[in-house]
C-alpha positions in Angstrom: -6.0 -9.9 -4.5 -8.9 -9.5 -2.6 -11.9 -7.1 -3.5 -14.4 -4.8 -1.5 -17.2 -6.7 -2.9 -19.7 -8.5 -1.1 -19.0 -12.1 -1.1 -20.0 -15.4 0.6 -17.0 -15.5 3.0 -16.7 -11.8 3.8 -18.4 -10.8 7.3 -19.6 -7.3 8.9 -16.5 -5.9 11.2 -18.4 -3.7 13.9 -16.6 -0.3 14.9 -17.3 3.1 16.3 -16.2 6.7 14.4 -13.4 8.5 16.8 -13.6 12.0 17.3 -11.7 14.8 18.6 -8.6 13.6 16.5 -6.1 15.9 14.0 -3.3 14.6 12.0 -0.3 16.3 13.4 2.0 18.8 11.3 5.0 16.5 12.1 3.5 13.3 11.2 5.4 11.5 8.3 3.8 12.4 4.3 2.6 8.4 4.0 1.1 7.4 7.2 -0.1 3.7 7.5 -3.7 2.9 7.6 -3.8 0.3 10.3 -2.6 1.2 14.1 -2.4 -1.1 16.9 -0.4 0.7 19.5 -0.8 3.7 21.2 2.7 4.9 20.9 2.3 4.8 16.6 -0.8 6.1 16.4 0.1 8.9 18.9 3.4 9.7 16.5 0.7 10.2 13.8 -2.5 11.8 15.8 -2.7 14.7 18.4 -6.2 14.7 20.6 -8.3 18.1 19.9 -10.6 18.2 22.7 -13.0 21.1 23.0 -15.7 22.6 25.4 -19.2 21.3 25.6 -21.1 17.8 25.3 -18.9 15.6 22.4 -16.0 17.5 23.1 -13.9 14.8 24.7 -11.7 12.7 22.3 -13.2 9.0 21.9 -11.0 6.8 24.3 -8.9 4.2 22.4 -8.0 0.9 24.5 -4.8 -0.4 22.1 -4.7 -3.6 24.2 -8.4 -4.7 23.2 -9.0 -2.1 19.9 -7.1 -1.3 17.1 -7.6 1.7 14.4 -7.8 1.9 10.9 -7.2 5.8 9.3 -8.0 6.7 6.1 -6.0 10.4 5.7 -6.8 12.5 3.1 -4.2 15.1 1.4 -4.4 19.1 2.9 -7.2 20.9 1.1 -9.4 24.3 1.4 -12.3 22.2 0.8 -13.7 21.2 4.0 -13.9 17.4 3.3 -15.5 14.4 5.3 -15.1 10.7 5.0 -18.2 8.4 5.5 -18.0 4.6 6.4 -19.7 2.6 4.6 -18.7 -0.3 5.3 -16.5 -2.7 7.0 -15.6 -6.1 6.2 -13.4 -9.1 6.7 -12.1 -11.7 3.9 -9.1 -13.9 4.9 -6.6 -12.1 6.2 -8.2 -8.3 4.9 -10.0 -5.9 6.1 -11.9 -4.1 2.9 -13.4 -0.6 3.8 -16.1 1.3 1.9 -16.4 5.2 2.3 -17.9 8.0 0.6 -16.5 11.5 0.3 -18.6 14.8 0.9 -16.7 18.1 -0.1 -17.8 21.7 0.3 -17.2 25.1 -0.7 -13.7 26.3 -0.6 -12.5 28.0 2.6 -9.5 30.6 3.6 -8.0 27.9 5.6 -6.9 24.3 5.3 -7.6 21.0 6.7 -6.8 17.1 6.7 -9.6 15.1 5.9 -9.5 12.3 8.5 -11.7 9.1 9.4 -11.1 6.9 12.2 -12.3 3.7 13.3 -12.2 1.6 16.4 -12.6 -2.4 16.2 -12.1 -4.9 18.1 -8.9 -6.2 17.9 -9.9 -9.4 16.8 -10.0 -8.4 13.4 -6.3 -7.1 13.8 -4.8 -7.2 10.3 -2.3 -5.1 8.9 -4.2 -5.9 4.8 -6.2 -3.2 4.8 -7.7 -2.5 1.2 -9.6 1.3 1.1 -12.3 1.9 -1.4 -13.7 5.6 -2.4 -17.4 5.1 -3.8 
């Protein structure tokens, strides 16, 4: 089994956040965590563009990037997910994020974080660690 923790062997995977991304309400109860196709990760995600600078969805290249999701449960806590780190061991890729909740709302939400990496790194281990 292979751990989050800092070790000798592990090395720094680079990525970037996506935006402009919802979980869609038809998308199966246990989702994977890895995606390196556009047709499963569209199954799963629905683009939410809006008006304004920022507002276009971060453009996914599936033949040179692949994704890695972590997707929280449906709360009225707006929630956000924070990288903290990426890294590769073997044949894993270990992430590190951090959770920041707020007040309860009157409407709901699924907390989402994606990231892009190169798909060199491809590898369907993927261990995710809450700090």
């Amino acid at each position: 089994m292979v751990s989050c923790g800092m070790t000798d062997k592990a090395k720094q995977v680079d990525y970037i956040e996506a935006h402009g991304y919802f979980v869609r309400n038809d998308a199966p109860s246990h989702p994977s965590c890895y995606y390196d196709s556009k047709e499963t990760f569209d199954s799963i995600f629905g683009c939410a563009a809006f008006m304004g600078e920022g507002g276009t969805p971060t453009q996914i290249d599936f033949t040179r990037q692949s994704v890695i999701a972590v997707i929280g449960c449906e709360t009225n806590c707006p929630t956000k997910y924070i990288p903290v780190s990426l890294m590769s061991h073997a044949d894993t890729l270990c992430l590190k994020y951090n959770v920041e909740e707020a007040d309860p709302t009157t409407y709901t939400m699924i907390p989402l974080l994606l990231l892009v990496l190169d798909k060199a790194y491809a590898s369907p281990n993927i261990k995710l660690e809450k700090q």
